[in-house]
N, CA, C and O atoms as a GROMACS GRO file, in nm:
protein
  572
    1UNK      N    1  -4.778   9.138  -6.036
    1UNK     CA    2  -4.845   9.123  -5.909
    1UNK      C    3  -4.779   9.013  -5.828
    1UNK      O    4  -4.739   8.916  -5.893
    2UNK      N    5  -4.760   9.014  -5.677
    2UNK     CA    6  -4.746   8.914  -5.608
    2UNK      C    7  -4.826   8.780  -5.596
    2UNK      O    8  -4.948   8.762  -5.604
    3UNK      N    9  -4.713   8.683  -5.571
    3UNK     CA   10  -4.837   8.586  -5.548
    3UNK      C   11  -4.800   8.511  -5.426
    3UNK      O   12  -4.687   8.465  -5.432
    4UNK      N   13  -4.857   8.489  -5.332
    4UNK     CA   14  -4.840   8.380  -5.198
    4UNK      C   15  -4.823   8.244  -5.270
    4UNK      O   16  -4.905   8.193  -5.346
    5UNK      N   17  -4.708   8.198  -5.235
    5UNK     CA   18  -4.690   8.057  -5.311
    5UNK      C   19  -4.608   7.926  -5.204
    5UNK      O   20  -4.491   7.888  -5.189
    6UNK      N   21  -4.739   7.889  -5.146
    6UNK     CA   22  -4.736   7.779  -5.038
    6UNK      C   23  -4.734   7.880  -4.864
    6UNK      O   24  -4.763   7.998  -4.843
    7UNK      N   25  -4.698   7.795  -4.790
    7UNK     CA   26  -4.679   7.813  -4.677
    7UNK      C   27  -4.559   7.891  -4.634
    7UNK      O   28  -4.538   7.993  -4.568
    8UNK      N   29  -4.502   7.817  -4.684
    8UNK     CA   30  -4.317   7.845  -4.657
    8UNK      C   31  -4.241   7.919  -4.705
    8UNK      O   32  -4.137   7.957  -4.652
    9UNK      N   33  -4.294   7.958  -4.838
    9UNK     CA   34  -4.282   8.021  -4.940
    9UNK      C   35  -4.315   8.186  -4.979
    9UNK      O   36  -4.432   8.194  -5.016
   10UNK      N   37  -4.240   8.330  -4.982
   10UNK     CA   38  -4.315   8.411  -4.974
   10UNK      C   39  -4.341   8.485  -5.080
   10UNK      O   40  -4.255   8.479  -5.169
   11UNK      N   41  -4.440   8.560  -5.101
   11UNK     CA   42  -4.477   8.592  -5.200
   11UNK      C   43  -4.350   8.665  -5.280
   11UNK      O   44  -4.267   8.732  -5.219
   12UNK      N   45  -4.346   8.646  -5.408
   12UNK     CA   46  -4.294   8.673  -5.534
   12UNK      C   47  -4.319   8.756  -5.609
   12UNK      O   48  -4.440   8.754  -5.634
   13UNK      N   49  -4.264   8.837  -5.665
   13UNK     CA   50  -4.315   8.894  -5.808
   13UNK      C   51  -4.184   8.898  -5.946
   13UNK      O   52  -4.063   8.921  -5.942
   14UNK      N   53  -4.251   8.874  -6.024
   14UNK     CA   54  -4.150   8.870  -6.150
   14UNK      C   55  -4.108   9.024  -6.166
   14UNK      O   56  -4.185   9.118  -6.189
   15UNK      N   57  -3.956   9.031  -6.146
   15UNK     CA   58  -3.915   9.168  -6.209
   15UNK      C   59  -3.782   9.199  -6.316
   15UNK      O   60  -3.680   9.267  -6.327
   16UNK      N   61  -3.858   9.102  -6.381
   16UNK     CA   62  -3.790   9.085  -6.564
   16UNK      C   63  -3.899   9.058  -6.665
   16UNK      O   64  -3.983   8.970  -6.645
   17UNK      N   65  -3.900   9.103  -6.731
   17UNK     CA   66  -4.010   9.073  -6.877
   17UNK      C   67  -3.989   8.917  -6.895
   17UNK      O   68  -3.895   8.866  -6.833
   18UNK      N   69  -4.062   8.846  -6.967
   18UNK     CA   70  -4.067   8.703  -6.970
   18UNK      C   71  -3.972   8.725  -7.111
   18UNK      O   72  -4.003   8.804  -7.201
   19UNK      N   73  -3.865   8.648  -7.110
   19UNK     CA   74  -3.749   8.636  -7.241
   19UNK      C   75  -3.835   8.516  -7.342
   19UNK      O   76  -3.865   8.399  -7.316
   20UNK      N   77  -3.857   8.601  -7.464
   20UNK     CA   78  -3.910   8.527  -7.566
   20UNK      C   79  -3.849   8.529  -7.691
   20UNK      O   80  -3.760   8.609  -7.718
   21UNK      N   81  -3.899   8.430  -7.782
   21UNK     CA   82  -3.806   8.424  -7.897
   21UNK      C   83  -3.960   8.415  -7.975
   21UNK      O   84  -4.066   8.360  -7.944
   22UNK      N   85  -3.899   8.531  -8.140
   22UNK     CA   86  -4.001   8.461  -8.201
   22UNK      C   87  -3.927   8.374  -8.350
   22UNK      O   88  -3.824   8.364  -8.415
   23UNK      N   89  -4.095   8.315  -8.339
   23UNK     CA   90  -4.045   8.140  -8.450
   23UNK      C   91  -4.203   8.207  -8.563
   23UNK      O   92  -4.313   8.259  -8.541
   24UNK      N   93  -4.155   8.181  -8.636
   24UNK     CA   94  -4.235   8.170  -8.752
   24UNK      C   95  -4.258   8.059  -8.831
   24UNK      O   96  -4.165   7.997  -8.884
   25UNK      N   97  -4.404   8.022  -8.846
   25UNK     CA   98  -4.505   7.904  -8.858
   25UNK      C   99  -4.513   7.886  -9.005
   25UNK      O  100  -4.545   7.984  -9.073
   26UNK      N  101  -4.489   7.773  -9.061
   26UNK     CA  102  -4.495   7.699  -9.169
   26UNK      C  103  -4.603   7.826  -9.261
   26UNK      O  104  -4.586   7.853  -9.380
   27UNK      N  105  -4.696   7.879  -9.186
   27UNK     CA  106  -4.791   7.950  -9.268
   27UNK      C  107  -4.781   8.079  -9.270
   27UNK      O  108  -4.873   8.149  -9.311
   28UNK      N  109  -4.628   8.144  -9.213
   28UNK     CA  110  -4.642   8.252  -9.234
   28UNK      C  111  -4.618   8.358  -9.127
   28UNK      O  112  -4.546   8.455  -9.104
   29UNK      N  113  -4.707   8.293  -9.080
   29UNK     CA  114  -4.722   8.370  -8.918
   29UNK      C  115  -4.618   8.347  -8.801
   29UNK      O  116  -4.553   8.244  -8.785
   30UNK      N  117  -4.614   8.455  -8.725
   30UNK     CA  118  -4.490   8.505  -8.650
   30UNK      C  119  -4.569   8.452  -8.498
   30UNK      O  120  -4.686   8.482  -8.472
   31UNK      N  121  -4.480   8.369  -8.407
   31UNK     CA  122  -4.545   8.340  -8.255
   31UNK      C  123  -4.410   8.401  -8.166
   31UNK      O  124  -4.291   8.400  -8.197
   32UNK      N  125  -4.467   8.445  -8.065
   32UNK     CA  126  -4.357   8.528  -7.946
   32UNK      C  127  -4.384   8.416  -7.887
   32UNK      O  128  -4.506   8.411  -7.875
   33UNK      N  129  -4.295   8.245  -7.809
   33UNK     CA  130  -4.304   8.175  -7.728
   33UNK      C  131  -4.151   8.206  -7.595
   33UNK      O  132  -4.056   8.282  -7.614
   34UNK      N  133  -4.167   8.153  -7.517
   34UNK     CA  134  -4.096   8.140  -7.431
   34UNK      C  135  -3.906   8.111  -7.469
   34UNK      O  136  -3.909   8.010  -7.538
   35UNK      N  137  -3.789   8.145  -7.457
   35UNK     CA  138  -3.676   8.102  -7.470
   35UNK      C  139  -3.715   7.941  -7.405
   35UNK      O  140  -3.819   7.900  -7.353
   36UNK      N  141  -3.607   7.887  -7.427
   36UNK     CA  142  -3.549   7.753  -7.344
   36UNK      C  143  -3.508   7.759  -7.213
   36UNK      O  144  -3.524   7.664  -7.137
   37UNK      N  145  -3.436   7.909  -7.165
   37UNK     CA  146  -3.404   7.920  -7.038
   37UNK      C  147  -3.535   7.985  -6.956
   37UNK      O  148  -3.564   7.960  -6.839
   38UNK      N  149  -3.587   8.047  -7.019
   38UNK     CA  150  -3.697   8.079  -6.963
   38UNK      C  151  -3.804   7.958  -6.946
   38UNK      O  152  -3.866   7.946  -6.840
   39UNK      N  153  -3.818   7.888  -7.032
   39UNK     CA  154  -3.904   7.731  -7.023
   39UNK      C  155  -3.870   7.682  -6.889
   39UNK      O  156  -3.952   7.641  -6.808
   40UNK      N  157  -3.720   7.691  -6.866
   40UNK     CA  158  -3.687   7.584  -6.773
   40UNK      C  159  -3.693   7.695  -6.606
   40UNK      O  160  -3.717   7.644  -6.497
   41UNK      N  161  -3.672   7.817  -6.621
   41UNK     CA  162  -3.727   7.881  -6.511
   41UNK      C  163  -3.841   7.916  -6.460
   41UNK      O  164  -3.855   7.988  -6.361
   42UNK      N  165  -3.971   7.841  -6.556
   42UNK     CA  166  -4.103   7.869  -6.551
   42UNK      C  167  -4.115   7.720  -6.481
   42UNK      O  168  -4.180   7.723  -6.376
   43UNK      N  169  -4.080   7.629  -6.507
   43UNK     CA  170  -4.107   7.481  -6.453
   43UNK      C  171  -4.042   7.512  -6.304
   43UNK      O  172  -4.108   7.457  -6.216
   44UNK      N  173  -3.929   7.587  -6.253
   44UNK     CA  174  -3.896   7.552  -6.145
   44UNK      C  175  -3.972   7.645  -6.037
   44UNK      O  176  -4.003   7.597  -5.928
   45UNK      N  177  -4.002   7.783  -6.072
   45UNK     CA  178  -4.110   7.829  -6.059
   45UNK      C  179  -4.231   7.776  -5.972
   45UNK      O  180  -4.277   7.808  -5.862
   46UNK      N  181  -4.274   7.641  -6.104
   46UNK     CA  182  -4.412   7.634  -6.033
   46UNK      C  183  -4.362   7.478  -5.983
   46UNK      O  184  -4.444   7.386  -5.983
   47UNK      N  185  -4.215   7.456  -5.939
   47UNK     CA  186  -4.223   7.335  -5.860
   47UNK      C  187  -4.244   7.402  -5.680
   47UNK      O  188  -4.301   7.349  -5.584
   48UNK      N  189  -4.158   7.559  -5.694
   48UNK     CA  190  -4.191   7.599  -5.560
   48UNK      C  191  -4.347   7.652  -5.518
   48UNK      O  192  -4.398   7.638  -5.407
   49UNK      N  193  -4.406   7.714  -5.632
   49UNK     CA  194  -4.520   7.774  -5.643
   49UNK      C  195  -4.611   7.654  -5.585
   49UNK      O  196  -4.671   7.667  -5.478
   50UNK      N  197  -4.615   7.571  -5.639
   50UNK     CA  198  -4.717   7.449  -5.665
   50UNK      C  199  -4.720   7.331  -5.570
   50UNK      O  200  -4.817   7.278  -5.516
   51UNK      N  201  -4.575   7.297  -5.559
   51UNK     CA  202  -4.517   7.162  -5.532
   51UNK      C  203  -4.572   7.071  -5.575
   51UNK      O  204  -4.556   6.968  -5.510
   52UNK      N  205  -4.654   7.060  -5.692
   52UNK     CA  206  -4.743   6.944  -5.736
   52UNK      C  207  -4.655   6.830  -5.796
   52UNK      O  208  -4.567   6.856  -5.878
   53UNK      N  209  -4.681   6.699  -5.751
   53UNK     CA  210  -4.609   6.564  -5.878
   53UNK      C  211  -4.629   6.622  -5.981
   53UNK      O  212  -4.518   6.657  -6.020
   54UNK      N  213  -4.744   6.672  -6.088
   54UNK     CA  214  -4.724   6.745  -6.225
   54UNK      C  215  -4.600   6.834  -6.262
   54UNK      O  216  -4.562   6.862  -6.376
   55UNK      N  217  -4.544   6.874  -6.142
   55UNK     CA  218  -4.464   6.998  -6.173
   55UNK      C  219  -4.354   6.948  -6.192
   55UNK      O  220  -4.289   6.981  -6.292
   56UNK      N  221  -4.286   6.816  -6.059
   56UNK     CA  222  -4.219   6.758  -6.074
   56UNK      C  223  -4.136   6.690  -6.192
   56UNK      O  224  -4.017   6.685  -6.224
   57UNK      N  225  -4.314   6.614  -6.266
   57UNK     CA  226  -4.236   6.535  -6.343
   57UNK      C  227  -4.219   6.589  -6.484
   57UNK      O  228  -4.159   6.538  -6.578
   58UNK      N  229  -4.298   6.728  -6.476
   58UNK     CA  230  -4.258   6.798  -6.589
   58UNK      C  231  -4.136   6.847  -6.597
   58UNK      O  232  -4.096   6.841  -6.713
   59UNK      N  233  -4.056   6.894  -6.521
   59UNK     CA  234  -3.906   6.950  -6.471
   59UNK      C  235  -3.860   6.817  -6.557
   59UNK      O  236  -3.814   6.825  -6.671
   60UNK      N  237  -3.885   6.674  -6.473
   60UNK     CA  238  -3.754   6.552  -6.500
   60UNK      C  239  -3.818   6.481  -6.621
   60UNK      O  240  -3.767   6.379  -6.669
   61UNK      N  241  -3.944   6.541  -6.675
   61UNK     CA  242  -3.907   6.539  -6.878
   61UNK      C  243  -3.812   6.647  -6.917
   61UNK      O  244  -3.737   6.655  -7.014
   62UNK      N  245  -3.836   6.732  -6.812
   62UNK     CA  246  -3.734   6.866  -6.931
   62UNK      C  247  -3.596   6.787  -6.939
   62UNK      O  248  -3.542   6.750  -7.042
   63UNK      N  249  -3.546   6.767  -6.794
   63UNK     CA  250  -3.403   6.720  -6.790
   63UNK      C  251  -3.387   6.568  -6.863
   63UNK      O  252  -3.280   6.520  -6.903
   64UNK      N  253  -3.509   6.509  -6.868
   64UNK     CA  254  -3.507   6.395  -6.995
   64UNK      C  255  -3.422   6.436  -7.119
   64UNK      O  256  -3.329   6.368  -7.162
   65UNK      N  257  -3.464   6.559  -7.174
   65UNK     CA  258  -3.551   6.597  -7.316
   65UNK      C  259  -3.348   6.719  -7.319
   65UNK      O  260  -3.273   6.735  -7.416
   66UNK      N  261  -3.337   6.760  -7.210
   66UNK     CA  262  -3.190   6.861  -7.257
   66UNK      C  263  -3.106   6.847  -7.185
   66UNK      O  264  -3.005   6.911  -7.213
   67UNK      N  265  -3.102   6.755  -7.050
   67UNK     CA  266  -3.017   6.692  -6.954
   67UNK      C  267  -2.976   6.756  -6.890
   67UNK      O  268  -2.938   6.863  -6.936
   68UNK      N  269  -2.957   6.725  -6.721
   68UNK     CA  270  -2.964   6.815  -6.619
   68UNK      C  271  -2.874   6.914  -6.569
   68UNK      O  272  -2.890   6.977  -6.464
   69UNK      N  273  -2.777   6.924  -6.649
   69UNK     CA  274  -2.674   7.014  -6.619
   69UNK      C  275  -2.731   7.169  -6.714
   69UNK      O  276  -2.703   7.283  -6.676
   70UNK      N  277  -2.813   7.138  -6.841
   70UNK     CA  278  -2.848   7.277  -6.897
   70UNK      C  279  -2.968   7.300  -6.822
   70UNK      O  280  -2.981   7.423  -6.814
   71UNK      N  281  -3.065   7.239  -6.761
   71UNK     CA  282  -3.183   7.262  -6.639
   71UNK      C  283  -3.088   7.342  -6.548
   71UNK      O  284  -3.082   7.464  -6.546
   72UNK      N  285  -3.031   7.277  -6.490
   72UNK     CA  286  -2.941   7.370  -6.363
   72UNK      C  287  -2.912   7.454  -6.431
   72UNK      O  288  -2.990   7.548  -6.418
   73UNK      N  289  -2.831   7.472  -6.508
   73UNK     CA  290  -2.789   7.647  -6.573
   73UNK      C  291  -2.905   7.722  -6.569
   73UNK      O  292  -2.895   7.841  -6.539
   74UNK      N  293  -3.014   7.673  -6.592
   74UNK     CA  294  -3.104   7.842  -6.624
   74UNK      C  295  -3.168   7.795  -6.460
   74UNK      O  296  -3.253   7.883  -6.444
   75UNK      N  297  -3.172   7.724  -6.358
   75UNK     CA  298  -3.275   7.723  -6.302
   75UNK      C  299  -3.133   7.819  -6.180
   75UNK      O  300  -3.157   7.917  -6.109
   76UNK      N  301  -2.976   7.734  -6.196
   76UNK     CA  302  -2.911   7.850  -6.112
   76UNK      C  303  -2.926   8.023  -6.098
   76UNK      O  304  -2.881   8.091  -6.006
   77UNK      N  305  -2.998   8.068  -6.207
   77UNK     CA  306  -2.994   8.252  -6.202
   77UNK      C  307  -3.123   8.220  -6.166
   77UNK      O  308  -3.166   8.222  -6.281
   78UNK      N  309  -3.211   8.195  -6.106
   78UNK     CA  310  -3.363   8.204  -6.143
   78UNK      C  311  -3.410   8.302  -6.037
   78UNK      O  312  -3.533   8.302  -6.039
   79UNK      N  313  -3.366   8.379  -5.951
   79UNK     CA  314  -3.353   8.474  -5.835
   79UNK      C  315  -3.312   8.615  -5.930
   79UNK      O  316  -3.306   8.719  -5.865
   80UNK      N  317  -3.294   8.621  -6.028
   80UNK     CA  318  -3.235   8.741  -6.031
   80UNK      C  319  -3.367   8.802  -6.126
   80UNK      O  320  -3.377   8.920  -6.161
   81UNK      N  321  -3.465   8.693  -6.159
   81UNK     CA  322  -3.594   8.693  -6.251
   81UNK      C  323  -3.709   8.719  -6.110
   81UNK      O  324  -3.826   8.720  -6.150
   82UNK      N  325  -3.697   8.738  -5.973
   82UNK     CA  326  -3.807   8.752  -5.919
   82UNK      C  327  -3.736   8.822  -5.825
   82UNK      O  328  -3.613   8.819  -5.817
   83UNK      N  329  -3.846   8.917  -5.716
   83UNK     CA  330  -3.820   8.991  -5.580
   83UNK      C  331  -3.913   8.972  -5.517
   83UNK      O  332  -4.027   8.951  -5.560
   84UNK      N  333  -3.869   8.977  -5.379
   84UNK     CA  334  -3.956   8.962  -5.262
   84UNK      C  335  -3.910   8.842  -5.196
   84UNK      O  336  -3.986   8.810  -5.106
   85UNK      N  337  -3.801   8.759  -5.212
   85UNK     CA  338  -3.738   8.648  -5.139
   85UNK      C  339  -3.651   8.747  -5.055
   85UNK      O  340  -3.649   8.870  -5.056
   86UNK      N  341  -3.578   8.656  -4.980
   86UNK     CA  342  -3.493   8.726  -4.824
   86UNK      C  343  -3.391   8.754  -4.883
   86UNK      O  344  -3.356   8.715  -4.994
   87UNK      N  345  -3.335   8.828  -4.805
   87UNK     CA  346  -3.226   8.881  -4.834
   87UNK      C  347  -3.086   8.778  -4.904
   87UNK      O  348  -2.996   8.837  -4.964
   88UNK      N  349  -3.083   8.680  -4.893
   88UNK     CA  350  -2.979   8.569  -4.954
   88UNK      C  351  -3.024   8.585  -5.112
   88UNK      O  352  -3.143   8.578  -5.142
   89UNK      N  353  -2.930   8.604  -5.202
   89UNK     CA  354  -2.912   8.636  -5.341
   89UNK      C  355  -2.972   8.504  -5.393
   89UNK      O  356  -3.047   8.515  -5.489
   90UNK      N  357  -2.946   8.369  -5.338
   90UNK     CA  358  -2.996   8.309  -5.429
   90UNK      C  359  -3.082   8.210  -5.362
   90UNK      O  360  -3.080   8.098  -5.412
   91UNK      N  361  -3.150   8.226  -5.271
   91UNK     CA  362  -3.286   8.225  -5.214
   91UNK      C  363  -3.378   8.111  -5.300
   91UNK      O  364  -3.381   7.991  -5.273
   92UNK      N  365  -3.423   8.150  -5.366
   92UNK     CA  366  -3.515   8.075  -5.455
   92UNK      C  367  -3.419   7.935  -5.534
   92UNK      O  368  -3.460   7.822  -5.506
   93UNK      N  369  -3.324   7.945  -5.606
   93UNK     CA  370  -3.195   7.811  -5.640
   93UNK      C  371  -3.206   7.731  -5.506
   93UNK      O  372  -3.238   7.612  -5.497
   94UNK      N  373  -3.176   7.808  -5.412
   94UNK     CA  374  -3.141   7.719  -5.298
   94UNK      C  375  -3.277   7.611  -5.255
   94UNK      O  376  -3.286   7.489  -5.242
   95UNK      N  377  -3.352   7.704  -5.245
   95UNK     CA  378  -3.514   7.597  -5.229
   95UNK      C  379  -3.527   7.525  -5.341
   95UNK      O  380  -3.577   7.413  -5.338
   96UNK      N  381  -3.494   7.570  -5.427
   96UNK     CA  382  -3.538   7.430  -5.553
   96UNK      C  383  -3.421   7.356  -5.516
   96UNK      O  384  -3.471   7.252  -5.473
   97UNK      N  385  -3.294   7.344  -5.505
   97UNK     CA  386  -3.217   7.279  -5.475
   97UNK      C  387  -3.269   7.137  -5.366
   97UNK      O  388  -3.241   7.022  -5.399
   98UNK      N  389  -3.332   7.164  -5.260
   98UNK     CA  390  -3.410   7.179  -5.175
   98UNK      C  391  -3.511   7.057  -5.197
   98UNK      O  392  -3.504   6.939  -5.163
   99UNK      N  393  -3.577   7.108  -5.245
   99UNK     CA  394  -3.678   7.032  -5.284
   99UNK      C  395  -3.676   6.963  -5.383
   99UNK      O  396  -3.748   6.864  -5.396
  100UNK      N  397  -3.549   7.025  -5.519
  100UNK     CA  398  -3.600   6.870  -5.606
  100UNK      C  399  -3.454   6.780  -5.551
  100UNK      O  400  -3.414   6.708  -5.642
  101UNK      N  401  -3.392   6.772  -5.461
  101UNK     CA  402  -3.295   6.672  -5.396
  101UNK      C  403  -3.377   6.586  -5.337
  101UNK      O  404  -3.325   6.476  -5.318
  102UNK      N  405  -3.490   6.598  -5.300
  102UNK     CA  406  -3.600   6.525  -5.205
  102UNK      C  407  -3.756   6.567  -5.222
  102UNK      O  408  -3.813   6.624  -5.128
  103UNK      N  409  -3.812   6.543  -5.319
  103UNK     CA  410  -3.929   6.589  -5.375
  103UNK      C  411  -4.070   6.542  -5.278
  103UNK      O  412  -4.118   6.432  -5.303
  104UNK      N  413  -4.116   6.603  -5.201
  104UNK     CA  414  -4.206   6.553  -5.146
  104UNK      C  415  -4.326   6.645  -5.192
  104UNK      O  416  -4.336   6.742  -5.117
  105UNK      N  417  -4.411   6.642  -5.281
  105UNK     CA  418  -4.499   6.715  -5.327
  105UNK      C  419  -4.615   6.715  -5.232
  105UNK      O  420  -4.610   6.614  -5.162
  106UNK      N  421  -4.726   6.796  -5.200
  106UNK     CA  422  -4.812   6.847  -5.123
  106UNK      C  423  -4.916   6.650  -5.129
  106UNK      O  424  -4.957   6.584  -5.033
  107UNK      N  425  -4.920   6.630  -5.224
  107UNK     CA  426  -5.044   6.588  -5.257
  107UNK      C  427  -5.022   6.461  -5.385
  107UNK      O  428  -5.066   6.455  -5.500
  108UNK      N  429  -4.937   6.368  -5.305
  108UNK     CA  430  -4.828   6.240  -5.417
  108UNK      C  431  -4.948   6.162  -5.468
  108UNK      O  432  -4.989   6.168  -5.584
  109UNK      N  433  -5.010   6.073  -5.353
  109UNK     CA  434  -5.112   5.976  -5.404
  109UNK      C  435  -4.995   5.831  -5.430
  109UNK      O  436  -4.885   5.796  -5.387
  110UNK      N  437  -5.088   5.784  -5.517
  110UNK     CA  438  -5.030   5.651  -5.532
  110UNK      C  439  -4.955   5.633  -5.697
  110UNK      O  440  -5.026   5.610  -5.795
  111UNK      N  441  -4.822   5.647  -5.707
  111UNK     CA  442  -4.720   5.656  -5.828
  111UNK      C  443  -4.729   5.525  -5.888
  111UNK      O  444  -4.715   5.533  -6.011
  112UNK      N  445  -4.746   5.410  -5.846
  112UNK     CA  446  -4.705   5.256  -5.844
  112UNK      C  447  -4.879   5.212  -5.884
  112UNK      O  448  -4.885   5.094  -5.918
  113UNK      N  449  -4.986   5.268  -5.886
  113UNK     CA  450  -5.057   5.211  -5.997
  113UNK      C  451  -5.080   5.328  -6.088
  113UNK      O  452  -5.058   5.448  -6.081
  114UNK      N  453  -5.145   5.226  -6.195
  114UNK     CA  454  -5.169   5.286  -6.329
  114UNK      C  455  -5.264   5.381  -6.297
  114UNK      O  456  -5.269   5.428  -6.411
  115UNK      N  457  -5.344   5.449  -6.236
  115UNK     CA  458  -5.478   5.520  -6.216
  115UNK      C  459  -5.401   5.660  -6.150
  115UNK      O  460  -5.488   5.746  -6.169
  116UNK      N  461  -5.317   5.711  -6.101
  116UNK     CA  462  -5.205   5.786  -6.080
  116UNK      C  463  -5.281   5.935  -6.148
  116UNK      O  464  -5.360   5.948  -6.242
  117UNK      N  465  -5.218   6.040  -6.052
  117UNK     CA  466  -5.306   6.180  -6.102
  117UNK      C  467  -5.216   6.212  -6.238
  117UNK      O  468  -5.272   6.275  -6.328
  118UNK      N  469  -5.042   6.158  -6.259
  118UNK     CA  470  -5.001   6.190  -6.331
  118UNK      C  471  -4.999   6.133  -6.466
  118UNK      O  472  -4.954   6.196  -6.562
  119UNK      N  473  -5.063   5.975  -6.477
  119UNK     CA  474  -5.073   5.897  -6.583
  119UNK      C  475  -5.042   5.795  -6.582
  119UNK      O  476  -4.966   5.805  -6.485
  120UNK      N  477  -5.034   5.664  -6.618
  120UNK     CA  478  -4.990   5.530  -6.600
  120UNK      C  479  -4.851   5.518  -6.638
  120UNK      O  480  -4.784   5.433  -6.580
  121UNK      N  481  -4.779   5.615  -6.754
  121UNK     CA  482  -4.660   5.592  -6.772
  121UNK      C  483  -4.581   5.665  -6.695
  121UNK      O  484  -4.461   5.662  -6.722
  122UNK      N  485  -4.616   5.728  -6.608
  122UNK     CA  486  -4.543   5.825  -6.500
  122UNK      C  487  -4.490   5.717  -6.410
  122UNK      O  488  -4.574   5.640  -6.363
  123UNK      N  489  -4.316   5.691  -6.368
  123UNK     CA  490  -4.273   5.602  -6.288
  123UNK      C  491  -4.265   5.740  -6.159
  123UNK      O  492  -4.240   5.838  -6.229
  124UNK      N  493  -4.269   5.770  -6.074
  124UNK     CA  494  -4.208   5.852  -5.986
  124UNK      C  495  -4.111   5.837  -5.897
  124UNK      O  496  -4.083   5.925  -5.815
  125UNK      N  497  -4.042   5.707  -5.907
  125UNK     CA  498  -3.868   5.676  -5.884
  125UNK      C  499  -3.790   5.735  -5.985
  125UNK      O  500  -3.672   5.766  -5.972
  126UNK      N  501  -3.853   5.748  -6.079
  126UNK     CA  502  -3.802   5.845  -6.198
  126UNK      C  503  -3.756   5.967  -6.215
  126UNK      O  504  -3.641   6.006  -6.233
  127UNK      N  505  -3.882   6.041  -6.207
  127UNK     CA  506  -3.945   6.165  -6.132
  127UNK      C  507  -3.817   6.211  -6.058
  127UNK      O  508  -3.742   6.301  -6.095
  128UNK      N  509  -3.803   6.123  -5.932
  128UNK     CA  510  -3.725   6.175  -5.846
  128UNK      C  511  -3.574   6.145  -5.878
  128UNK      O  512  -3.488   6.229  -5.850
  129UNK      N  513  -3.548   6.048  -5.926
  129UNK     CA  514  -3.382   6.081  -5.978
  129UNK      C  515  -3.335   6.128  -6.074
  129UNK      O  516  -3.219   6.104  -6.109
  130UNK      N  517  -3.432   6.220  -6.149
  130UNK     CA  518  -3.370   6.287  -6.234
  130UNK      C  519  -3.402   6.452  -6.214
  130UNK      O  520  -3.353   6.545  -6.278
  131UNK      N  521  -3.506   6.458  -6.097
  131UNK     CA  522  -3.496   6.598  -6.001
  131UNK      C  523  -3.382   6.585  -5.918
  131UNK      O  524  -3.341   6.695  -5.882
  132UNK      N  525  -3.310   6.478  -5.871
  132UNK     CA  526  -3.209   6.457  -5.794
  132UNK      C  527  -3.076   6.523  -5.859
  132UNK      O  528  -2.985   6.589  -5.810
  133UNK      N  529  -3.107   6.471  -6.014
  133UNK     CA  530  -2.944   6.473  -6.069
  133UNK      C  531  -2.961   6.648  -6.132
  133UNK      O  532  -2.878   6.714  -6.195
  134UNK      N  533  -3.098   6.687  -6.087
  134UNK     CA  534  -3.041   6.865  -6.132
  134UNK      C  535  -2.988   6.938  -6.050
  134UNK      O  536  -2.896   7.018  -6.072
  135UNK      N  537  -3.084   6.899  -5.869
  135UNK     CA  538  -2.997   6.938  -5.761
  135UNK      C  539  -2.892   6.944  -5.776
  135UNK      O  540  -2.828   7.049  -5.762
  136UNK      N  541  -2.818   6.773  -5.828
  136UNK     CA  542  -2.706   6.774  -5.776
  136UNK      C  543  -2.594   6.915  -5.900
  136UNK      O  544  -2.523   7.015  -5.885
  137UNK      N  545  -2.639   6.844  -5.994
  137UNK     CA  546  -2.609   6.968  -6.090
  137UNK      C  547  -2.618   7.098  -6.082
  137UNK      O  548  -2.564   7.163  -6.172
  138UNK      N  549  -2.691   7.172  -5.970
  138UNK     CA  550  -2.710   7.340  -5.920
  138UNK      C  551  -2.589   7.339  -5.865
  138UNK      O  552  -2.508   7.430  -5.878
  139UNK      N  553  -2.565   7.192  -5.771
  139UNK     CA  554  -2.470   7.266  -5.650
  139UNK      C  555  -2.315   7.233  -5.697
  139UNK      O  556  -2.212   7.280  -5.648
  140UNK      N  557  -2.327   7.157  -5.788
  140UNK     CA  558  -2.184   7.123  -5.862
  140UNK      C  559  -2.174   7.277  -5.970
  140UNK      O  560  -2.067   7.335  -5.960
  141UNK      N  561  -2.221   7.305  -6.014
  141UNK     CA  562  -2.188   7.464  -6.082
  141UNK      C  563  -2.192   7.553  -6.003
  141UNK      O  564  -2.155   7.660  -6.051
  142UNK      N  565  -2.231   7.557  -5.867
  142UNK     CA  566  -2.221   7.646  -5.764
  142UNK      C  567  -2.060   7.663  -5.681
  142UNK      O  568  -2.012   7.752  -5.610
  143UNK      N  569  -2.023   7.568  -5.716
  143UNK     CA  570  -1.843   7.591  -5.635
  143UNK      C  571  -1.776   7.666  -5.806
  143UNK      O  572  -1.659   7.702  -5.816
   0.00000   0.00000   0.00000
């Protein structure tokens, strides 16, 4: 199904199956979870979907956690996983490009105290330079 995602933004629909891997649990049991590239095209997803600081700073743990050049790899195809963007092939890269080069989320609040929607250990100078260094990482694998 489509979904309207922001203002600016036009509705979407996924037209690829969600890529899963399965892992089998200490007890036996078999779980279908998400790939890694798919993890990281679900976060960029809902940074356009959402624009929330949550979304943000979940992205710049990912690029914490596998560093921003393998974020850019899966978040560069991430157009070829949805339809209903304009006619430019890579439409959706380009807006995340976009937006995490300069993250201005709908609804920031105050990052600099501890009481913060995202948590006290959330720096959001953080946040933003390490959404910076995936940008920059989309458009450096893009030449």
């Amino acid at each position: 199904a489509a979904t309207e995602i922001g203002l600016d933004v036009p509705a979407l629909t996924r037209c690829r199956p969600m890529e899963a891997a399965a892992v089998q649990l200490p007890t036996g049991d078999r779980l279908q979870i998400p790939t890694g590239a798919e993890t990281l095209r679900l976060a960029g997803y809902l940074v356009l979907a959402r624009n929330s600081p949550r979304d943000y700073a979940g992205l710049a743990d990912l690029a914490d956690a596998l560093g921003p050049k393998t974020v850019a790899g899966a978040l560069r195809g991430i157009d070829a996983y949805y339809s209903g963007q304009p006619a430019d092939g890579h439409w959706m890269a380009t807006q995340l490009v976009c937006r995490l080069a300069d993250p201005e989320p709908t609804a920031r609040g105050d990052y600099t105290s501890g009481d913060d929607a995202l948590g006290a250990s959330t720096d959001w100078e953080h946040v933003q330079g390490r959404c910076l260094a995936v940008a920059v990482a989309m458009l450096e694998e893009a030449r």
